[in-house]
C-alpha positions in Angstrom: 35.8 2.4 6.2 36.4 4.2 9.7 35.9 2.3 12.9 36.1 3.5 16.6 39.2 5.6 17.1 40.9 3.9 19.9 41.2 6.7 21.8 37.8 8.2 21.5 36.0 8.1 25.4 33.0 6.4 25.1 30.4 7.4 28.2 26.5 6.3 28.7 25.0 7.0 31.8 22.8 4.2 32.7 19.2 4.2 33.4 17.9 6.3 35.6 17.0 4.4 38.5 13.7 5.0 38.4 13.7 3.3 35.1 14.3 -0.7 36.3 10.9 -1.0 36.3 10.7 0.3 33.0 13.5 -1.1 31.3 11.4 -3.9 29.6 8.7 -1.5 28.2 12.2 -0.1 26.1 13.3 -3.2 25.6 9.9 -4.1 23.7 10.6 -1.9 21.6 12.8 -4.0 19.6 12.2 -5.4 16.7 14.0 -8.8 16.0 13.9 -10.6 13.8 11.8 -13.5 13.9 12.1 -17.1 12.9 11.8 -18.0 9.3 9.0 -21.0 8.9 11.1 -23.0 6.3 7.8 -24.8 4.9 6.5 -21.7 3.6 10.2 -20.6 2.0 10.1 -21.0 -1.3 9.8 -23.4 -3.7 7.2 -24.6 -1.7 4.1 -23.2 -1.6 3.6 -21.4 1.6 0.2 -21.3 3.9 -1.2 -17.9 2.5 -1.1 -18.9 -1.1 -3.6 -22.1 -0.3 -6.7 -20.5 0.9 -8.9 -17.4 0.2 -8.2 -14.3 2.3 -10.8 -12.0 4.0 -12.9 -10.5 1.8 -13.8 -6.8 1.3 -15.0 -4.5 4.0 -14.1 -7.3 6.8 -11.8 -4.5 7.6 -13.8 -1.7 7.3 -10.8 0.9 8.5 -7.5 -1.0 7.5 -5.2 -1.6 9.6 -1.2 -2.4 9.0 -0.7 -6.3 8.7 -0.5 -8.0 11.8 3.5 -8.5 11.2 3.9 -5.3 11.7 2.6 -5.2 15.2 5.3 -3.4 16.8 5.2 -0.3 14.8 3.5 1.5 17.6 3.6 4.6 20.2 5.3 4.1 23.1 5.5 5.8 26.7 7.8 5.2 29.4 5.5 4.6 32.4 8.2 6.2 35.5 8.6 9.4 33.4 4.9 11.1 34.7 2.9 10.6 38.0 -0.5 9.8 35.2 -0.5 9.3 31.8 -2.9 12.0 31.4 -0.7 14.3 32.0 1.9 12.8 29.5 3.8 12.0 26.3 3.9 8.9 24.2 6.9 8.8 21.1 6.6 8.4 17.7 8.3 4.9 16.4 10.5 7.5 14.2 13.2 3.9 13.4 10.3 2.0 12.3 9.0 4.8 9.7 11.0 6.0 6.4 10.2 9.2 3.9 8.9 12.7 5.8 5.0 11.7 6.4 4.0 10.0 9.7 0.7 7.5 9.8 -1.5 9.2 11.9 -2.0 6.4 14.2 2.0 6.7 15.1 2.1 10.5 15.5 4.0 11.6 19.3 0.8 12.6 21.6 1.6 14.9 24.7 -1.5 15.5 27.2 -2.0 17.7 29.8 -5.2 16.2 30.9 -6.0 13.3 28.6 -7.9 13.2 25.7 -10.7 15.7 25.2 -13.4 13.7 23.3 -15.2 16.8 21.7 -18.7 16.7 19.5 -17.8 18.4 16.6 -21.4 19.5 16.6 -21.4 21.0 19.6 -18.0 22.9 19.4 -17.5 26.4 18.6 -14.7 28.7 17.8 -14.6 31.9 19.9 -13.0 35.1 18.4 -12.7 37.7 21.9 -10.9 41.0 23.1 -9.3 43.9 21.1 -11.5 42.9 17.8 -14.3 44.8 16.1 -16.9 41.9 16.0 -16.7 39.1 18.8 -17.6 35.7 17.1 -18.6 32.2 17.4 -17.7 29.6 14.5 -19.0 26.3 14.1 -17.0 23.6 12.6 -18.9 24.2 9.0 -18.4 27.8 8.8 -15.0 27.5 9.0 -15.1 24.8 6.4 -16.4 27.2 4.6 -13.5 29.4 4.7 -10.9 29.1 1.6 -8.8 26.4 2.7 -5.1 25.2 2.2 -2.9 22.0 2.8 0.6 22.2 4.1 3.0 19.6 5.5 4.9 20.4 8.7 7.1 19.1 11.7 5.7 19.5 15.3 8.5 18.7 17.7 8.0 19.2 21.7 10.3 21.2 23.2 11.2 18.8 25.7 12.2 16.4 22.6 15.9 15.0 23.4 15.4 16.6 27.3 16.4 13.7 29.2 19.8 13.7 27.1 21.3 17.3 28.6 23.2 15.3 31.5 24.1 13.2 29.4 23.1 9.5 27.6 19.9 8.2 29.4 17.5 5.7 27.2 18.5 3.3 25.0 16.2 3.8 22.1 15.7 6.5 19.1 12.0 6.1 19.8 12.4 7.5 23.3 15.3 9.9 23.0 13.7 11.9 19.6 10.5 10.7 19.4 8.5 13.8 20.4 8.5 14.7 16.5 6.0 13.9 13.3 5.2 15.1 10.1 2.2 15.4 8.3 0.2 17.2 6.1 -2.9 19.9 7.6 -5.7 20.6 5.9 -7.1 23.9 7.5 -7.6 27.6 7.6 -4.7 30.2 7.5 -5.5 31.9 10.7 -5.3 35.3 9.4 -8.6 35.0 7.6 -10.9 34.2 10.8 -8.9 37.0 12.4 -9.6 38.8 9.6 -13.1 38.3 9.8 -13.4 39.2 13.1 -11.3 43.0 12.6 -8.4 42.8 14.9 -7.7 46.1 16.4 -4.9 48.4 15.7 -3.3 48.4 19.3 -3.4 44.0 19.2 -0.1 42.5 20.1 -0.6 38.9 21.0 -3.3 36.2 21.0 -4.1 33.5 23.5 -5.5 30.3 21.9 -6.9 27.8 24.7 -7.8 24.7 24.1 -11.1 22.9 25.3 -10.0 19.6 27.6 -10.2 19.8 31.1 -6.7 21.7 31.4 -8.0 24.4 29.5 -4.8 24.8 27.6 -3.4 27.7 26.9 -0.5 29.8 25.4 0.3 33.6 24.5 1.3 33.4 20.7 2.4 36.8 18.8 0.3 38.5 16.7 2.6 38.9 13.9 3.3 35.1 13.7 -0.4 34.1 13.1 -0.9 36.3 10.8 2.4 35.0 8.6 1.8 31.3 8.5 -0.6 30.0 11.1 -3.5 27.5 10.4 -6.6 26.1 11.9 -6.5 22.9 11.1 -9.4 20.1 10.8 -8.0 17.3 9.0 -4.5 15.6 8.9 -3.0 13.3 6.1 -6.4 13.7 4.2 -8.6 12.7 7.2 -10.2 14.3 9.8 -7.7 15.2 13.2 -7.6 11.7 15.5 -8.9 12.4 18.8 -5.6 12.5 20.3 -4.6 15.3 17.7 -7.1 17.7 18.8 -10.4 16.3 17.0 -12.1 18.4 15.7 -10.1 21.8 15.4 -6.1 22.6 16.5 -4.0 25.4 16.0 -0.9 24.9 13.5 2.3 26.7 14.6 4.7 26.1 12.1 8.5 25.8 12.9 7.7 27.0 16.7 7.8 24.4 19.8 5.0 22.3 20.3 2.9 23.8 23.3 1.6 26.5 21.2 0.0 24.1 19.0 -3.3 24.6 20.8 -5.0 21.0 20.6 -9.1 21.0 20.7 -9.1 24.9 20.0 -12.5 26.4 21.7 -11.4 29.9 21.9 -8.7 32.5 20.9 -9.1 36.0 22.8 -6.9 38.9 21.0 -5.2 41.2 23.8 -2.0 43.7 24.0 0.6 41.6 25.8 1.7 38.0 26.6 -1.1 36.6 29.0 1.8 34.4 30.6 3.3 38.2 31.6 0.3 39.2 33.4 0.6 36.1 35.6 3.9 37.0 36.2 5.8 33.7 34.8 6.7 33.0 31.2 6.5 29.5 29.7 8.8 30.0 27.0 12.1 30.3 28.6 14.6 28.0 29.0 16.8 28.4 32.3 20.8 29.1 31.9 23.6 27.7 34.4 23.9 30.9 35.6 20.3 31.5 37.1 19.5 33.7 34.3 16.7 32.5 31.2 16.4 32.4 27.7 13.2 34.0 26.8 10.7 33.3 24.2 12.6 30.3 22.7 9.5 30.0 20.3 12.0 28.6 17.2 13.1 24.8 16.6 16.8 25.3 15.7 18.0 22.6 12.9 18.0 19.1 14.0 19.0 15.4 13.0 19.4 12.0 13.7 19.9 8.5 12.4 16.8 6.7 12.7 18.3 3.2 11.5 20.8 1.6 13.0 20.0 2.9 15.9 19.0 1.3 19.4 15.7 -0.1 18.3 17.0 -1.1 14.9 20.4 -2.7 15.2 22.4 -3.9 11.7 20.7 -7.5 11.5 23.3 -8.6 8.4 26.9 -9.8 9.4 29.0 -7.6 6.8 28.4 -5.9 3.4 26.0 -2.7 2.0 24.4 -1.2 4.4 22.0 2.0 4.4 22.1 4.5 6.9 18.9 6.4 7.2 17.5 9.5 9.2 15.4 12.5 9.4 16.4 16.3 9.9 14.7 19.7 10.6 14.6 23.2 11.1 12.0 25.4 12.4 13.8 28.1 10.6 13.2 26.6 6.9 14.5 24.1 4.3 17.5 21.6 5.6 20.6 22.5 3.2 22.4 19.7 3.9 22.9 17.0 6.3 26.7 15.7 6.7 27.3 11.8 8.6 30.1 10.2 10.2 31.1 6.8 11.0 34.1 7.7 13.3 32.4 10.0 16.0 33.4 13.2 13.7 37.0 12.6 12.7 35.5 12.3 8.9 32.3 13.7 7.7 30.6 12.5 4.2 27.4 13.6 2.8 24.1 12.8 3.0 21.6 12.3 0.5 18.8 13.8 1.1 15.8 12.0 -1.0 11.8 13.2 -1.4 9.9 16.2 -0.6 12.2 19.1 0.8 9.9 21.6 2.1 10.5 24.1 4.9 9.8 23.5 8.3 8.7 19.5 7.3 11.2 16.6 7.8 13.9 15.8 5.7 14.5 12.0 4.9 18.4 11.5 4.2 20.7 8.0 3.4 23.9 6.9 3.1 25.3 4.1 2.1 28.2 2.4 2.7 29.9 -1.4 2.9 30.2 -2.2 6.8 33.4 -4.8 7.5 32.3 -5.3 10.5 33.8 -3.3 12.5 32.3 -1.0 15.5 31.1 2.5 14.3 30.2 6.2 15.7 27.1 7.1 14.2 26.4 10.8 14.0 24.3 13.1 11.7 24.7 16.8 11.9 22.6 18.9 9.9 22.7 22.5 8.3 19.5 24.5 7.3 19.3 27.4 4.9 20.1 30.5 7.0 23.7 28.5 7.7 22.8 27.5 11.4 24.8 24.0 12.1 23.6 21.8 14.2 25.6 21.9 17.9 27.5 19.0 19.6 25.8 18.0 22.9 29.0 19.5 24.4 28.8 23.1 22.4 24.9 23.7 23.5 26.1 22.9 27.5 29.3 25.3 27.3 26.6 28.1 26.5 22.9 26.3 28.3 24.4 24.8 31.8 21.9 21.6 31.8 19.3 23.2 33.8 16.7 23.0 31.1 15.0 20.2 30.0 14.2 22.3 27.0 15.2 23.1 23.2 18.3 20.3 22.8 19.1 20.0 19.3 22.5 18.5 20.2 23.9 16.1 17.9 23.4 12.6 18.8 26.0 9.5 19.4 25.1 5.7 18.4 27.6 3.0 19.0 27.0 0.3 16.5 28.8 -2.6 18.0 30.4 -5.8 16.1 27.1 -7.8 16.7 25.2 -4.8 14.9 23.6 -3.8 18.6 23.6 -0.4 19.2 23.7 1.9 22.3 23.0 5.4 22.6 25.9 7.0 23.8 28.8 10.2 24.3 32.0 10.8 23.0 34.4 13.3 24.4 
């Protein structure tokens, strides 16, 4: 087994320093261990086994067992001015296979949480189509319907990590990413309904909280695999989600996934073009842009050990575990190495492998003890590798905050505490 090459540079910026203050919201985002009560170890007979438990229905929505309290959402309270106007992350090292509980899934606001009547929201259908329409929520359950699982990752996922190593915790560095499965309407079919006309180019879906949301999303895509979705994981959309109605994008950056959809007016160009900006670019070193940046290239990273999930034993098997993506498709393969890339083994990839949806991969291996790189480095089905942190800033600059897919660096130390770090 590999340790740390000796002569490998090991860098981590430390927090920000707007991030003392914060430092023990991250830090509570550990999960130790906690202290064994030995007089309910076996043999003896411990406190739950002597009495009844809570009957049926005393829980009428269940809830995760209270020792699992820490499996939560978490923001980081100096990142935004509010926290309507915000992101929380998704507990990714807590969670294993591809599906994320609903009550875990990332949430990114613009102006909090539209709390919309479903009874008193419509669907508007406007612009370059034959019939203008208005759908309530049961017409378009009326519609045929389909379920599909799918990644949405922010684009700002991993953003804070272009200058280098900044937060100490997988939760906060790629937790802007869930999975789960949409029950809903292909797109194409409302649009359908509606006649789009011959000279239609683009759509703008807009959402109904008090931002008014809003994105220009090509024609061409939502007719190919676009959705209008009403339920997640088999129940209806969590407030939070977009409750009652949101827009599905599938394999495309997060923004466009229109939450609480209240309107979608067809036109013949980008609406951000009229106003004269673009919100899909991502600005180069050199002053110049990357435009329409739509796609999620082909992610990874190793969920557990990670910062939040340190190696608890002292030596002996240990299973690595993490999730990969690609906005492009299926994940072909995913490769892992102990010694900061000098030697690269293969993943398993175990579960569902569907496109555009997480990928759940292990490997296993007998620690000695001894301190380890940790990277993951993943490969989707059109060949695209997955880029060292270094690679995307030789091409980027680090003037975005946007679309880094760069491979991440864990230093598992001899106590089993990790660090989120860089190698060069």
């Amino acid at each position: 087994m590999a340790g740390t090459p000796k002569k490998t540079n090991i860098s981590r910026r430390g927090f920000l320093s707007s991030a003392v203050a914060g430092s023990a919201a991250l830090v509570a985002g550990s999960n130790p261990l906690q202290a064994a009560n030995p007089e309910n170890m076996a043999p003896n007979v411990p406190d739950w086994s002597r009495y009844l438990g809570a009957g049926v229905a005393e829980q009428p929505y269940g809830m995760p067992s209270e020792f699992e309290k820490q499996v939560i959402r978490r923001n980081v309270p100096w990142l935004t001015a509010s926290t309507e106007s915000s992101v929380s992350f998704t507990p990714i090292h807590e969670l294993d296979g591809i599906i994320t509980p609903n009550g875990v899934c990332f949430e990114r606001h613009h102006a909090g949480i539209a709390m919309v009547d479903p009874a008193d929201h419509r669907l508007m259908i406007n612009g370059l189509v034959d019939k203008p329409m208005m759908f309530t929520m049961e017409d378009l359950k009326r519609f045929p319907r389909v379920n599909k699982i799918f990644f949405l990752e922010c684009a700002a996922n991993s953003g804070m990590e272009w200058r280098g190593a900044q937060l100490n915790g997988c939760q906060f560095t790629q937790g802007m990413v869930h999975c789960v499965e949409y029950t809903g309407v292909p797109l194409k079919y409302i649009l359908e309904e509606a006649g789009v006309k011959t000279n239609a180019k683009w759509l703008m879906p807009e959402g109904a909280d008090a931002a008014a949301m809003n994105r220009s999303l090509p024609l061409e895509k939502a007719l190919d695999d676009c959705l209008v979705a009403f339920k997640m994981n088999g129940e209806a959309l969590r407030p939070e989600q977009g409750y009652p109605l949101r827009l599905v994008v599938p394999g495309w950056e997060g923004n466009l996934w229109i939450k609480w959809l209240r309107r979608i007016e067809v036109g013949d160009m980008p609406w951000q073009a009229r106003e004269e900006t673009s919100k899909y670019t991502d600005l180069m070193e050199d002053g110049t842009s990357r435009r329409f940046t739509w796609v999620m290239d082909a992610k990874s990273v190793i969920t557990s050990p990670s910062p939040q999930a340190p190696i608890t034993h002292k030596k002996g098997h240990t299973v690595i575990s993490g999730l990969a993506w690609s906005g492009r498709g299926l994940i072909d393969y995913v490769d892992i190495t102990l010694d900061g890339g000098k030697n690269w083994r293969r993943a398993r990839i175990d579960g569902l492998r569907l496109p555009k949806a997480l990928h759940r991969f292990y490997y296993e291996f007998d620690w000695d003890g001894s301190p380890l790189l940790l990277q993951s480095r993943a490969v989707d089905e059109t060949g695209y590798v997955q880029p060292t942190k270094d690679e995307l800033r030789t091409v980027r600059g680090t003037s975005s905050i946007y679309h880094n897919n760069g491979i991440q660096t864990w230093h598992v130390q001899e106590n089993g505490q990790v660090e989120n770090v860089e190698i060069s």
